[in-house]
N, C-alpha and C positions, 0 to 999 in steps of 0.2 A: 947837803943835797936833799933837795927833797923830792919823794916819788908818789904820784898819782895814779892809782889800778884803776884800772876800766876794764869794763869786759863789752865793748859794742861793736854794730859791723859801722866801720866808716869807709868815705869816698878812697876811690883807689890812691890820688895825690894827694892823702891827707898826712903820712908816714915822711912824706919827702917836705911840704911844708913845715912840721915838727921843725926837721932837720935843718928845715935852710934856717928858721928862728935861733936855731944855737942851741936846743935840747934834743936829746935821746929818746928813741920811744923804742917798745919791744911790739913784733908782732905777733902773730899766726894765719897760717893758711887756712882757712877752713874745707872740711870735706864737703861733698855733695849735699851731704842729710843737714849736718850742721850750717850750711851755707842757708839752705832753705829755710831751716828753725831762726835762724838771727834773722833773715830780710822779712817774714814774718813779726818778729819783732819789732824791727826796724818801719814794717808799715804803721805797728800801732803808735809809737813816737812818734811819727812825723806828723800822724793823723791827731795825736793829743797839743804837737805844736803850734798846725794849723788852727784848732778850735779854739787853743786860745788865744792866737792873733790874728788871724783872721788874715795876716797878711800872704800877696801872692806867692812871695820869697817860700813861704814854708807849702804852698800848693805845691810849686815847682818840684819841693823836695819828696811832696809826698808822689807826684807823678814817675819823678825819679826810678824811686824804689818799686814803683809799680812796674816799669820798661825794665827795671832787674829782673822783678819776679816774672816776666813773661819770659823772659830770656833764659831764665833758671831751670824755667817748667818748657823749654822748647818750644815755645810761642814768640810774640812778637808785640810790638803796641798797636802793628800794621792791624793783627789778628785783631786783638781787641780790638780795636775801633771797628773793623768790618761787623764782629759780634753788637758791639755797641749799637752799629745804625741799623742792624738787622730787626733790637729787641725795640728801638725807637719807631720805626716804621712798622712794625706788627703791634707796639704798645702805648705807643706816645712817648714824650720827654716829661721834661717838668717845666714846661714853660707857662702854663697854664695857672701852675701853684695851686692847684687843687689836695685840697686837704680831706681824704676820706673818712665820714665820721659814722659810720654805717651803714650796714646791709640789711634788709629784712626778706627773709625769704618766705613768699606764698604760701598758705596752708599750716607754715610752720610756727609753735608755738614755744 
């Protein structure tokens, strides 16, 4: 028999998938603090998944984790987005692709 340690946050039905495949897994609940240190985690993987394939599948994932962490932190994805078109309508988007390559400020040397 062999066993495989992990220490990661996964999807809620990932413990019962194990199960139905015909293997055992062990888990833990995590507390409040710990719950927020791993879905921090958990952004930076999905975000390292993303970048390197570029595919939607791992956006999805990384949006995921983001509707957790709002959820975690007593927000919403409702919130964010209403924050989102606040800062787009006061700042712009990035539809433009504008790459800023410098400022020079008047008088200053």
């Amino acid at each position: 028999m062999r066993t495989m340690a992990y220490r990661k946050l996964v999807r809620d039905r990932i413990p019962e998938i194990i199960e139905a495949s015909g293997k055992r897994c062990s888990c833990e609940i995590l507390t409040e603090d710990r719950y927020l240190d791993m879905l921090d985690r958990k952004l930076e993987e999905e975000l390292a998944e993303y970048q390197e394939s570029k595919s939607m599948e791992e956006l999805a994932d990384l949006l995921e984790v983001i509707r957790a962490v709002a959820s975690a932190r007593g927000s919403s994805i409702g919130e964010i987005e209403m924050i989102r078109a606040q800062k787009e309508k006061a700042r712009g988007g990035f539809a433009k692709r504008i790459l800023l390559t410098g400022v020079i400020e008047p008088g200053k040397e």
